[in-house]
C-alpha positions as a Markdown table, in Angstrom:
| # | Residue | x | y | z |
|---|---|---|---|---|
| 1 | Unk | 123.6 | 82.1 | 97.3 |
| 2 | Unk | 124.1 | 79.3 | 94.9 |
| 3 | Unk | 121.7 | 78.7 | 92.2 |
| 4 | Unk | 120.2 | 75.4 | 91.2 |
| 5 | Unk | 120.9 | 73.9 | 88.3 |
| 6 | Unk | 118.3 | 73.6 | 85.3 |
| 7 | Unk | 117.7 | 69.9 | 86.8 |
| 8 | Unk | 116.8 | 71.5 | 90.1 |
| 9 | Unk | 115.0 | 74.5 | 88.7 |
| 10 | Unk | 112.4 | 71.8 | 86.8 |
| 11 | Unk | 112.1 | 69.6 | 90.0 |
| 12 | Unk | 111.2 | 72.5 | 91.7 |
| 13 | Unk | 108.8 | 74.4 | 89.5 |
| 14 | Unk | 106.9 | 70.8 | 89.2 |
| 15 | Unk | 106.7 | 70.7 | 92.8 |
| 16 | Unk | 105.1 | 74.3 | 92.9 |
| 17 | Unk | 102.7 | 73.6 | 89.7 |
| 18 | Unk | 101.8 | 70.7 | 92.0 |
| 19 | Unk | 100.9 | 72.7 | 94.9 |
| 20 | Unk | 99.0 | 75.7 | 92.7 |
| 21 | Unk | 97.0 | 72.4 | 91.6 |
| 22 | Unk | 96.1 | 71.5 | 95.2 |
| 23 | Unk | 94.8 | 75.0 | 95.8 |
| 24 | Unk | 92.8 | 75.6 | 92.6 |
| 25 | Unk | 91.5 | 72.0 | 93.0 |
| 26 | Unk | 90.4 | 72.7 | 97.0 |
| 27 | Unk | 88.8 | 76.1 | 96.2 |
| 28 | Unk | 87.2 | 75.5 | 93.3 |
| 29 | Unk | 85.6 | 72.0 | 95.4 |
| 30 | Unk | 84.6 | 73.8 | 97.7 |
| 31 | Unk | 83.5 | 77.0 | 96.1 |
| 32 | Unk | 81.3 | 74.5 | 94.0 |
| 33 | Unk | 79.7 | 72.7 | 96.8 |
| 34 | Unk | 78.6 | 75.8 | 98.3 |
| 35 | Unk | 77.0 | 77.2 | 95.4 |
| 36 | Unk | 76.0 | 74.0 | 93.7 |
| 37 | Unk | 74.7 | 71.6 | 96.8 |
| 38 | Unk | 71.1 | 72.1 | 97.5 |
| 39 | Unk | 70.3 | 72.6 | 101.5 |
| 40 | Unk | 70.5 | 69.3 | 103.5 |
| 41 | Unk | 67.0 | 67.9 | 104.3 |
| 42 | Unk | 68.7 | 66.5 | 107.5 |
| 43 | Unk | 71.5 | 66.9 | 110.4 |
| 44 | Unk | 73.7 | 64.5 | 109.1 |
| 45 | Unk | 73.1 | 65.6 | 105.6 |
| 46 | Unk | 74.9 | 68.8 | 106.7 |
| 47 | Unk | 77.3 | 67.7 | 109.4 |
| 48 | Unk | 78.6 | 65.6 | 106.0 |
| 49 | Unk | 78.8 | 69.5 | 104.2 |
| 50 | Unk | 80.4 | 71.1 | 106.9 |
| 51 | Unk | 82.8 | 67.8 | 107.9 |
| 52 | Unk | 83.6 | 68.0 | 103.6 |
| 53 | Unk | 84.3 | 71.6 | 103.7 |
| 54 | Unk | 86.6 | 71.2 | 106.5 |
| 55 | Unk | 88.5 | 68.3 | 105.2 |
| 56 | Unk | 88.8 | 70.5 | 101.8 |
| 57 | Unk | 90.3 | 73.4 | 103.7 |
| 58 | Unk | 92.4 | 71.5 | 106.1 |
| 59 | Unk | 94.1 | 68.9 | 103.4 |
| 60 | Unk | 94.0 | 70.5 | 100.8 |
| 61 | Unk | 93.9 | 73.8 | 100.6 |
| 62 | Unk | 96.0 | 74.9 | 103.2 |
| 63 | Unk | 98.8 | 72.9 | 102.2 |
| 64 | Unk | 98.4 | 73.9 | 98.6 |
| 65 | Unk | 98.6 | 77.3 | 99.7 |
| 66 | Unk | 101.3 | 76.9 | 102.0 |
| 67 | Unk | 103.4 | 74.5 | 99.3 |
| 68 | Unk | 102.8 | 76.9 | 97.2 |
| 69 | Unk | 104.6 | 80.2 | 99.6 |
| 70 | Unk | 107.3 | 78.1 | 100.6 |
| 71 | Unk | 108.0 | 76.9 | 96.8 |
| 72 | Unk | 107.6 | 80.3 | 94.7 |
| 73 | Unk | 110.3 | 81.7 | 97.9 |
| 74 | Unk | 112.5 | 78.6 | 96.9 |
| 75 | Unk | 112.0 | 79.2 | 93.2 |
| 76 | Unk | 112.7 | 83.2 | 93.6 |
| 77 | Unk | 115.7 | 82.1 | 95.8 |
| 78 | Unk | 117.7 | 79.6 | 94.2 |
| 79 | Unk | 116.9 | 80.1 | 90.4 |
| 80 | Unk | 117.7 | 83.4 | 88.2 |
| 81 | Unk | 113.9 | 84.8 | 88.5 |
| 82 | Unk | 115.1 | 86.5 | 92.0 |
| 83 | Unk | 112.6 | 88.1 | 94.2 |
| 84 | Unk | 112.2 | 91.4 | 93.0 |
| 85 | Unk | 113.7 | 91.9 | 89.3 |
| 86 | Unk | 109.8 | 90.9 | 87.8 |
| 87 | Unk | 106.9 | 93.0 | 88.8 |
| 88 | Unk | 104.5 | 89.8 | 88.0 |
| 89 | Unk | 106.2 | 87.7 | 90.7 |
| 90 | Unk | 106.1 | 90.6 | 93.2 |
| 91 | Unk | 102.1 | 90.6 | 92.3 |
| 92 | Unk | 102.2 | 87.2 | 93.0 |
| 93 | Unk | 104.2 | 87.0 | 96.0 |
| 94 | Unk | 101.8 | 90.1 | 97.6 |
| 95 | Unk | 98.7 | 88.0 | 96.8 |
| 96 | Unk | 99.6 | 84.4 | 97.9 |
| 97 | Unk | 100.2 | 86.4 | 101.0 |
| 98 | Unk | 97.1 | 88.2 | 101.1 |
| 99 | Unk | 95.1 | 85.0 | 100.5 |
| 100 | Unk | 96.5 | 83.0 | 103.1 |
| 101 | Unk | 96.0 | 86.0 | 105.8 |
| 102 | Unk | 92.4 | 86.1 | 104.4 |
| 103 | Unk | 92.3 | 82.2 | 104.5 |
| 104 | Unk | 93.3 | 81.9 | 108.2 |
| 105 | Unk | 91.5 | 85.1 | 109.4 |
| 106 | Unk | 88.2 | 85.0 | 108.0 |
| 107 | Unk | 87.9 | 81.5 | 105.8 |
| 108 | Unk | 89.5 | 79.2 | 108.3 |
| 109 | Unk | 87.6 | 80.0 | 111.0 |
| 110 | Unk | 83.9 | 79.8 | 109.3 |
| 111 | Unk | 85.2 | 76.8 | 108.1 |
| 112 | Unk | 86.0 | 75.5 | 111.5 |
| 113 | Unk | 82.7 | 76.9 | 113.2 |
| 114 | Unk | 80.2 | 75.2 | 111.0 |
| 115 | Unk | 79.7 | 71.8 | 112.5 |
| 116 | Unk | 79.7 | 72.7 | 116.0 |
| 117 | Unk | 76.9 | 75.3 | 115.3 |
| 118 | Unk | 75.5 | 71.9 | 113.1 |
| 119 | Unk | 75.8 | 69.6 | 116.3 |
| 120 | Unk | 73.9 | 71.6 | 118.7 |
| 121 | Unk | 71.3 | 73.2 | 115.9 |
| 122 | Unk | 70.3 | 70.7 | 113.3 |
| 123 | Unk | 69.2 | 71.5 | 110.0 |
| 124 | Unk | 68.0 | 74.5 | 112.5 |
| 125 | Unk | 71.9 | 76.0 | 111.7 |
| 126 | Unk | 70.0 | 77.5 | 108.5 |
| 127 | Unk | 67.8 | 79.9 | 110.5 |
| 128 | Unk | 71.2 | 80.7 | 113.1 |
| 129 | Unk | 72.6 | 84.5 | 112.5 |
| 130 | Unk | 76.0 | 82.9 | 113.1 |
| 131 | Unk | 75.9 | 79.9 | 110.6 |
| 132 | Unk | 74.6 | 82.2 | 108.2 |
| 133 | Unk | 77.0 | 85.0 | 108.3 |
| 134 | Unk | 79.4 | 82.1 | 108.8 |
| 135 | Unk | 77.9 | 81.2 | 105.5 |
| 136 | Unk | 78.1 | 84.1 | 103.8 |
| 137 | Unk | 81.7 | 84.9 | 104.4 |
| 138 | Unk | 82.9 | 81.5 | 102.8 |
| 139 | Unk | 80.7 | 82.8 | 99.5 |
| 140 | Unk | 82.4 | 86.2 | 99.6 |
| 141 | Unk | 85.5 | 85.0 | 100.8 |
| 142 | Unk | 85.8 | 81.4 | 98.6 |
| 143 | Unk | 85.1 | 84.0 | 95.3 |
| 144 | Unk | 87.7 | 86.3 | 96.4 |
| 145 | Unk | 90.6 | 83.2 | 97.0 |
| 146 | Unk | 89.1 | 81.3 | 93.6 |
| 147 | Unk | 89.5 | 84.9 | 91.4 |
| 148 | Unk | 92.7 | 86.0 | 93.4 |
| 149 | Unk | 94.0 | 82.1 | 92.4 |
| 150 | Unk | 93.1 | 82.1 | 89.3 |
| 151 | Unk | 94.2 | 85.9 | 88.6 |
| 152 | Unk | 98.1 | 84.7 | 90.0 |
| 153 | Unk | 97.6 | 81.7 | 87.8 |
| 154 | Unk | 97.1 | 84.0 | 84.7 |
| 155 | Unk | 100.1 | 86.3 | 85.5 |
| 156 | Unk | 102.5 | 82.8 | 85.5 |
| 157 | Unk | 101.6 | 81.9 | 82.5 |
| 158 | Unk | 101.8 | 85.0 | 80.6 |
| 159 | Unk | 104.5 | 87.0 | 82.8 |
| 160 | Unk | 102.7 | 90.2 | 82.0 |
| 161 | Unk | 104.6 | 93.7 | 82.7 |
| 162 | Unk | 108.0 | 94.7 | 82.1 |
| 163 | Unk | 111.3 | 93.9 | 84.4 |
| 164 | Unk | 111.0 | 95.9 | 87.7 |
| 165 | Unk | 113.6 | 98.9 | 87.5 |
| 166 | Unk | 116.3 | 98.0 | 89.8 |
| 167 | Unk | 118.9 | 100.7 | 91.2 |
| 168 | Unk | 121.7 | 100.3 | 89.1 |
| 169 | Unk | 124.8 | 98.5 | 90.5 |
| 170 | Unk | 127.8 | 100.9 | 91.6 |
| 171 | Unk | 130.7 | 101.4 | 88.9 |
| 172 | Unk | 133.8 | 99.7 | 89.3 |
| 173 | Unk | 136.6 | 102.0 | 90.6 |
């Protein structure tokens, strides 16, 4: 496959830094609110949490996540770093996975929950087993994503580990 040029490379790695922003940005929003906003006093008080956390999760961090997959492949495809020959990007690549699965398993869907359970309940949601587990997996789950983030930022920047040993290529004949 033909490589990009150091033009292209750039372009591309801006692209990705802009969609590792996206991500970092979202989760640490939204890890912040939850830890950081006292408990709504009202229905709509909370309907505006849960509508916020939503809109965090839908626009921003999902496709910050996503840009982010689809860029590091392009990045490992078309440029010398390759796929395989750094053990840092394999880490990476094993993570960003792992986060979106956990994202769209288990975050996505306590996300998505929320304000339904807030429409029928109230500021009664509190006192719900579901809203609160609900609740409770976003804490777990939002510090897991904002360490695993910020761990895969760490690795970039400092490219820890030595060059993954790769079978050597056959001798000439």
């Amino acid at each position: 496959m033909k490589k990009l040029g150091r033009t292209g490379q750039r372009v591309l790695k801006i692209i990705h830094i802009f969609f590792a922003s996206l991500w970092v940005g979202g989760a640490v929003t939204l890890n912040a609110a939850l830890l950081l906003l006292g408990p709504a006093e009202t229905m709509g008080e909370l309907l505006g949490y849960n509508y916020a956390a939503k809109l965090i999760d839908d626009a921003i961090i999902v496709p910050g996540a996503m840009g982010c997959l689809i860029t590091g492949v392009l990045i490992s495809g078309l440029t010398p770093w390759g796929f395989f020959r750094h053990r840092w990007v394999t880490v990476k690549y094993v993570m960003t996975v792992v986060c979106i699965v956990v994202g769209i398993v288990v975050l996505g869907p306590t996300v998505n929950d929320q304000p339904a359970i807030t429409m029928e309940l109230g500021v009664a949601a509190y006192a719900d087993p579901i809203y609160h587990s609900n609740y409770v997996h976003c804490l777990l789950g939002g510090a897991f994503q904002l360490t695993s983030i910020l761990f895969m930022l760490s690795i970039s920047s400092l490219k820890p580990w030595q060059r993954a040993k790769l079978p050597a290529a056959p001798a000439a004949a």
